[in-house]
Biopython code that builds the backbone (N, CA, C, O; Angstrom):
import numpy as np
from Bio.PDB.StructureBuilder import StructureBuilder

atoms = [
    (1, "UNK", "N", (0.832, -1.202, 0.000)),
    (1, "UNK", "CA", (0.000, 0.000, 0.000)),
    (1, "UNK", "C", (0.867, 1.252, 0.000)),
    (1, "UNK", "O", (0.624, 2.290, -0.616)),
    (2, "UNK", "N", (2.044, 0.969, 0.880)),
    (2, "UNK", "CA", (2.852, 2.069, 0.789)),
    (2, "UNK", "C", (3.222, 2.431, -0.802)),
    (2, "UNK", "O", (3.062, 3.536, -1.320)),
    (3, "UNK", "N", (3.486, 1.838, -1.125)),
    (3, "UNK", "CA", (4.782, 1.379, -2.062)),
    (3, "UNK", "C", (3.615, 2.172, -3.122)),
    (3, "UNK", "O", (4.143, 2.895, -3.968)),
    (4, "UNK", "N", (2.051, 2.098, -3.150)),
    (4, "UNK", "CA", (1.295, 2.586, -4.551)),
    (4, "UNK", "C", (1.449, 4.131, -3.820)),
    (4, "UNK", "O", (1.868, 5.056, -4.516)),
    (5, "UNK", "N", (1.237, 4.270, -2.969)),
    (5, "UNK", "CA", (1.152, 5.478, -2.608)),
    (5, "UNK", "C", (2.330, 6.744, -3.166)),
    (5, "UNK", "O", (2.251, 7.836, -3.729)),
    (6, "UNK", "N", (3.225, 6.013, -2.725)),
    (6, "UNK", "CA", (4.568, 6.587, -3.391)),
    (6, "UNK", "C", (4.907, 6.591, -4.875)),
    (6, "UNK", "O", (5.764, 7.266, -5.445)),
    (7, "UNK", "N", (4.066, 5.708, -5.380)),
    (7, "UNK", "CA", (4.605, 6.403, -7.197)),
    (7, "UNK", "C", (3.599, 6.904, -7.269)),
    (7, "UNK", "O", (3.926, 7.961, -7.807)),
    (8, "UNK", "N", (1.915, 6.988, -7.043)),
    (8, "UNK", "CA", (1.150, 7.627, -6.993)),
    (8, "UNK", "C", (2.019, 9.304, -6.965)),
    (8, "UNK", "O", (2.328, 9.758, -8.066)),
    (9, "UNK", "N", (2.269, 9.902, -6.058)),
    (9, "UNK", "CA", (3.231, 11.083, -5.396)),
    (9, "UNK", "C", (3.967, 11.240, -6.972)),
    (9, "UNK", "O", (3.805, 12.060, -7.875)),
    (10, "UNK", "N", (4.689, 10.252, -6.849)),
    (10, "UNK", "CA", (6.317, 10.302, -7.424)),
    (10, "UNK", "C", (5.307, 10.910, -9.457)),
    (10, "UNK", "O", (5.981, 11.615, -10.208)),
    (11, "UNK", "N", (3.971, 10.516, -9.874)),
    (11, "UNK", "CA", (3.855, 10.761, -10.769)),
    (11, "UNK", "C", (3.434, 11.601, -10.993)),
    (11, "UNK", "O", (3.859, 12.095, -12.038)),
    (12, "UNK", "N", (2.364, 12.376, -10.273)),
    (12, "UNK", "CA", (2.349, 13.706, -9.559)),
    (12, "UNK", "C", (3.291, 14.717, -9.773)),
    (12, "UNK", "O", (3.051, 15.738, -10.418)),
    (13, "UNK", "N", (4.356, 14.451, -9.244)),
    (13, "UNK", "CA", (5.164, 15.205, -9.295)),
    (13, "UNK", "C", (6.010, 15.425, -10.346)),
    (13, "UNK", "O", (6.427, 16.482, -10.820)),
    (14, "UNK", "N", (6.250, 14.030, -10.715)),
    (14, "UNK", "CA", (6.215, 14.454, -12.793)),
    (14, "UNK", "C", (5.785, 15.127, -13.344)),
    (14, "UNK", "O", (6.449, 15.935, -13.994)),
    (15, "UNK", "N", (4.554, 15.108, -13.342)),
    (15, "UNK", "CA", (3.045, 15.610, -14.177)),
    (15, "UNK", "C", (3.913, 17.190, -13.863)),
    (15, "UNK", "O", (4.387, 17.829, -14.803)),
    (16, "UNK", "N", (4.022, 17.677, -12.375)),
    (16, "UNK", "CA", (4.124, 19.169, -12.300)),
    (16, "UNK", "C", (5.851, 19.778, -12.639)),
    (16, "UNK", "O", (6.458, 20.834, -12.454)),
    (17, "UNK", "N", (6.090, 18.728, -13.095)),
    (17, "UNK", "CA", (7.572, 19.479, -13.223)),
    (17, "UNK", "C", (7.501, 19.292, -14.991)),
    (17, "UNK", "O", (8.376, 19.971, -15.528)),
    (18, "UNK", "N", (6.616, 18.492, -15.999)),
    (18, "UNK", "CA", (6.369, 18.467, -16.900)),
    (18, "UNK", "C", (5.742, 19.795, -17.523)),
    (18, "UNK", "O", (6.204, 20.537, -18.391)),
    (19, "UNK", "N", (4.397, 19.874, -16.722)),
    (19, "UNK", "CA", (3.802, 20.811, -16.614)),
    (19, "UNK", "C", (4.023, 22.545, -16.888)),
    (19, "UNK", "O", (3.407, 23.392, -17.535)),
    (20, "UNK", "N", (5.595, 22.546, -15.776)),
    (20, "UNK", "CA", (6.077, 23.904, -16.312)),
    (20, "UNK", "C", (6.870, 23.721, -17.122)),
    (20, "UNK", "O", (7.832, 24.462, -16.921)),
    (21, "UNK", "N", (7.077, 22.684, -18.551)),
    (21, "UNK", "CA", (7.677, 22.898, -19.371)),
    (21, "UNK", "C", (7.101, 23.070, -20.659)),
    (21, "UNK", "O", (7.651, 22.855, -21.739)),
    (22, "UNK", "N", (5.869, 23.504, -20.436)),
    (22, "UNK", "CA", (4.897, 23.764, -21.482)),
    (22, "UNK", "C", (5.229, 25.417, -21.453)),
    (22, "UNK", "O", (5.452, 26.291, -20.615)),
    (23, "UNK", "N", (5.104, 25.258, -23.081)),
    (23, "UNK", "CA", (5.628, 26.841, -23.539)),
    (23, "UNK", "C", (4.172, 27.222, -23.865)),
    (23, "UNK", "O", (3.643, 26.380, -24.590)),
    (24, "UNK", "N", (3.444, 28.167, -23.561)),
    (24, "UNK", "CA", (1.569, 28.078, -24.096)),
    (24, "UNK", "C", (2.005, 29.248, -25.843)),
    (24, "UNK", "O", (2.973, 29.790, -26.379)),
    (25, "UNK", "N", (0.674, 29.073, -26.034)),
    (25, "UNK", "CA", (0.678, 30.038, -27.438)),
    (25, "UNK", "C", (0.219, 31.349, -27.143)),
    (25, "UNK", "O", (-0.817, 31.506, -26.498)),
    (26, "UNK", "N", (1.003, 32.460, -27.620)),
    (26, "UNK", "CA", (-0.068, 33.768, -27.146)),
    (26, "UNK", "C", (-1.710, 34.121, -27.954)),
    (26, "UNK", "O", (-2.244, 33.810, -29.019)),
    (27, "UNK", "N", (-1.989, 34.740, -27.036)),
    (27, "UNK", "CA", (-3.483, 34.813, -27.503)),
    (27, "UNK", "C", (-3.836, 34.779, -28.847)),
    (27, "UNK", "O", (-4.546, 33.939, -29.399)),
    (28, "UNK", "N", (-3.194, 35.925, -29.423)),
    (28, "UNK", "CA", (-3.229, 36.066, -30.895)),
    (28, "UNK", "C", (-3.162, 35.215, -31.935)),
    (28, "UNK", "O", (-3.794, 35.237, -32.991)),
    (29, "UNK", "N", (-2.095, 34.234, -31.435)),
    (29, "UNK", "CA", (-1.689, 32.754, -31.829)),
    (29, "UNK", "C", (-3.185, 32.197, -32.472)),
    (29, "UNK", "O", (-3.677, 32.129, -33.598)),
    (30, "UNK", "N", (-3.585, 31.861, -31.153)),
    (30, "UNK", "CA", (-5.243, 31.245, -30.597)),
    (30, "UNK", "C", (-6.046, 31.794, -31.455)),
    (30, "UNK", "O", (-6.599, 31.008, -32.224)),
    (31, "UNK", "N", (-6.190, 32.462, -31.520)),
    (31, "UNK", "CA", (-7.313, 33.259, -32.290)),
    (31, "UNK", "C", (-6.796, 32.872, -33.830)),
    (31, "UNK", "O", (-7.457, 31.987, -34.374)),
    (32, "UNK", "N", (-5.853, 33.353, -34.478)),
    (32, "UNK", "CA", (-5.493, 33.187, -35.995)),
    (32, "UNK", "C", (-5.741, 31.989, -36.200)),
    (32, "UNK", "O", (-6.237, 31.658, -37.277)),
    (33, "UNK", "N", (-5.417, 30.935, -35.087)),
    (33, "UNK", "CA", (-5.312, 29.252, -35.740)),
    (33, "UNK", "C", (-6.378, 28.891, -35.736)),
    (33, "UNK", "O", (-6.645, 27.790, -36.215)),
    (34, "UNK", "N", (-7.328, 29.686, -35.201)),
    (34, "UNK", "CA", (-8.653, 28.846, -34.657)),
    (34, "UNK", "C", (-9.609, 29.743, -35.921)),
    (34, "UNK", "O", (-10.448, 29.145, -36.595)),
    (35, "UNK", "N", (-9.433, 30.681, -36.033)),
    (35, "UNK", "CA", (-10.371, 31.424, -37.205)),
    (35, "UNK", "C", (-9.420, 30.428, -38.523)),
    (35, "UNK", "O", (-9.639, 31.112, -39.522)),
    (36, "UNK", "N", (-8.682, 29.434, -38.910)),
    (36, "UNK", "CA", (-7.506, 29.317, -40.130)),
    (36, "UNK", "C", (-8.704, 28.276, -40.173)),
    (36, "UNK", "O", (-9.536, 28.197, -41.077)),
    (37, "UNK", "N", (-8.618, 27.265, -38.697)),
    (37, "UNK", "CA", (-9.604, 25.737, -38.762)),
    (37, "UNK", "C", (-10.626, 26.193, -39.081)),
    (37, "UNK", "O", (-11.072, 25.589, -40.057)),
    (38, "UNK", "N", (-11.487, 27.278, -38.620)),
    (38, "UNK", "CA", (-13.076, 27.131, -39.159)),
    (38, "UNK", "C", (-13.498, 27.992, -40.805)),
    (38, "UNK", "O", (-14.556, 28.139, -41.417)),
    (39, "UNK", "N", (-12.020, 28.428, -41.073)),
    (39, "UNK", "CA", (-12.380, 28.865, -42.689)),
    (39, "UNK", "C", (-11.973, 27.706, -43.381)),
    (39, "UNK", "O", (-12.748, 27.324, -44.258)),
    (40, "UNK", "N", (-10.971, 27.074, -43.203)),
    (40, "UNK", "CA", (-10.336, 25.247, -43.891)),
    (40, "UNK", "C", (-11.769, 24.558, -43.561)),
    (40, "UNK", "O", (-12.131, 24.196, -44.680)),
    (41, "UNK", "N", (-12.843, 24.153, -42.594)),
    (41, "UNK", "CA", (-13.561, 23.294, -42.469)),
    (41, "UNK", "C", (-15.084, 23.910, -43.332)),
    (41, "UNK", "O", (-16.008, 23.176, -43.681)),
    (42, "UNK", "N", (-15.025, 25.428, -43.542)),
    (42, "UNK", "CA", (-15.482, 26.004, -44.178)),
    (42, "UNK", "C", (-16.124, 25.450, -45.697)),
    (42, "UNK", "O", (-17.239, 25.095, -46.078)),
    (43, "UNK", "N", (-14.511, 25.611, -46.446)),
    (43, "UNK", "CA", (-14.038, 25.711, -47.495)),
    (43, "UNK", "C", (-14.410, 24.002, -48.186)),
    (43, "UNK", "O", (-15.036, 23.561, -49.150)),
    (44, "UNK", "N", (-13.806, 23.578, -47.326)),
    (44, "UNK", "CA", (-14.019, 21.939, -47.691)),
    (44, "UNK", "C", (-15.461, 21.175, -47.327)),
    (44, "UNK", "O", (-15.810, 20.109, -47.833)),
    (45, "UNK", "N", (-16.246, 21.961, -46.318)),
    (45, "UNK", "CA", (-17.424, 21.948, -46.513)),
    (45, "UNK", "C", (-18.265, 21.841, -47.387)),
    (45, "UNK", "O", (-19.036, 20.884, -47.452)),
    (46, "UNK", "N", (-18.246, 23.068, -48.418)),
    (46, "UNK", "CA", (-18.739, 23.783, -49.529)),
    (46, "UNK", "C", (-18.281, 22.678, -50.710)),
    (46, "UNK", "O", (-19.027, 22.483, -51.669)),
    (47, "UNK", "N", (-16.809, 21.863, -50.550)),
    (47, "UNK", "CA", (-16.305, 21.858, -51.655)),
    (47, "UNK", "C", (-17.183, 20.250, -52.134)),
    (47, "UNK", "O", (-17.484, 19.784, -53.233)),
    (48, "UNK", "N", (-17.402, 19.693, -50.535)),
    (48, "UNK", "CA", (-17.532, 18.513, -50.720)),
    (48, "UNK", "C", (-19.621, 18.721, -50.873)),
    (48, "UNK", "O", (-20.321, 18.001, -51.585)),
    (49, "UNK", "N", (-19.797, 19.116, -50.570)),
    (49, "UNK", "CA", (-21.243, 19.894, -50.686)),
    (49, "UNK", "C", (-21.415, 19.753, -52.607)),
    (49, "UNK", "O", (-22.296, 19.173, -53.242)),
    (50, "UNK", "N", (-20.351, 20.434, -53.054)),
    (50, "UNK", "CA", (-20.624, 20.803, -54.476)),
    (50, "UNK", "C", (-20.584, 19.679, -55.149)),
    (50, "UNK", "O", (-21.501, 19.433, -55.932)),
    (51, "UNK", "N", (-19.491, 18.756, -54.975)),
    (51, "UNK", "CA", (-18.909, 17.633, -55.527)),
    (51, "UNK", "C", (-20.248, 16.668, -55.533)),
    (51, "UNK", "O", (-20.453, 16.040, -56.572)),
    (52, "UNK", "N", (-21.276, 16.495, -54.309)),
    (52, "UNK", "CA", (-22.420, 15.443, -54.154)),
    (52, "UNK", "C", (-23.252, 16.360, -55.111)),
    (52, "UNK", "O", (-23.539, 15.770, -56.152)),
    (53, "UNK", "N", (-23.751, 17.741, -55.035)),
    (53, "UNK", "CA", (-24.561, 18.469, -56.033)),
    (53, "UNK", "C", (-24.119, 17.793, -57.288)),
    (53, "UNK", "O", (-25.002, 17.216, -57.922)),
    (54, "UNK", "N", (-22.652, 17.762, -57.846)),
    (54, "UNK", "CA", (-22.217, 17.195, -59.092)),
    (54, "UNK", "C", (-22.496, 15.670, -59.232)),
    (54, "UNK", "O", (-23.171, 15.242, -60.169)),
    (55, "UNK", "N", (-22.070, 15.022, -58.468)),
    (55, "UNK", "CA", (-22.213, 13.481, -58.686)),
    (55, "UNK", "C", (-24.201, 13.191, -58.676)),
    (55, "UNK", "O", (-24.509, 12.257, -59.417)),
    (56, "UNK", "N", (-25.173, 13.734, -58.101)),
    (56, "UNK", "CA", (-26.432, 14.088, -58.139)),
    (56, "UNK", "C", (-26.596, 14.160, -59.164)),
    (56, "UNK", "O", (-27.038, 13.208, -59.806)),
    (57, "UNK", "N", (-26.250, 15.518, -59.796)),
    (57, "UNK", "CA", (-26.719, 15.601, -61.107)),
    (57, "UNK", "C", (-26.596, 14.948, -62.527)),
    (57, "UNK", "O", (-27.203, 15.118, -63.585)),
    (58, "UNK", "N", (-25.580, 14.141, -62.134)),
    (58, "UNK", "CA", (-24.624, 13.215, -63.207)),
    (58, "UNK", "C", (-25.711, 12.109, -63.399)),
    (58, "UNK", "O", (-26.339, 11.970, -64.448)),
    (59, "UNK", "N", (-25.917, 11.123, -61.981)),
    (59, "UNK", "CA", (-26.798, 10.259, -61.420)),
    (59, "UNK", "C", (-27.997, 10.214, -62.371)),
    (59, "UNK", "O", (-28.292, 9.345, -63.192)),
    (60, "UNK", "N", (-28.571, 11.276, -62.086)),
    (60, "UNK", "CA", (-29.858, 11.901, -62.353)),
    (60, "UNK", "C", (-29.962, 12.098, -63.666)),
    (60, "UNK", "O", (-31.063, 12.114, -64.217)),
    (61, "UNK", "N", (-28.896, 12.260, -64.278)),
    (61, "UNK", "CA", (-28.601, 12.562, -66.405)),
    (61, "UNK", "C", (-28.607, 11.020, -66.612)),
    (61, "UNK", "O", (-29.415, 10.567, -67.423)),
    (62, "UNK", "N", (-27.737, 10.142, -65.918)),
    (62, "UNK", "CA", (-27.864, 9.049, -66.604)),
    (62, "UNK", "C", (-29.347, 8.054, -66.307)),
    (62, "UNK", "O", (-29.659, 7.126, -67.053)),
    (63, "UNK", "N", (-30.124, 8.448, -65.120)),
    (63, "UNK", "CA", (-31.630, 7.710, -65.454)),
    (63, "UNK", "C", (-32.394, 8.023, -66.152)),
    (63, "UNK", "O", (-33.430, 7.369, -66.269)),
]
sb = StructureBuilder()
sb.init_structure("model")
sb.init_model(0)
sb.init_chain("A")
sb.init_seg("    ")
for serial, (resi, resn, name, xyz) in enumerate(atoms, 1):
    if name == "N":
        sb.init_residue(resn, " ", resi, " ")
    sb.init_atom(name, np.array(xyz, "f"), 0.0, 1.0, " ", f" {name:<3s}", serial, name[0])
structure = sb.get_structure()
């Protein structure tokens, strides 16, 4: 029991010495990358949107 207790601790204390070796992103960062993902999920949205409109209409020519 001892013995879990102590790496229990011992990983803990990893975790926080890991922890401050995280460099974070500045805000601005955050914001640009996150407006980049929802114009990319945007974009490919639309693209794959168009592509089923096309394969639809193809479908639909050949019945």
């Amino acid at each position: 029991m001892n013995q879990a207790l102590e790496s229990v601790i011992s990983y803990f204390k990893g975790v926080k010495t890991e922890w401050s070796k995280i460099t974070w992103p500045e805000k601005n960062q955050v914001i640009f990358e996150t407006f980049s993902v929802i114009v990319i999920v945007f974009v490919f949205t639309v693209a794959i949107y168009l592509v089923d409109c096309l394969f639809k209409f193809l479908l639909d020519f050949i019945k």
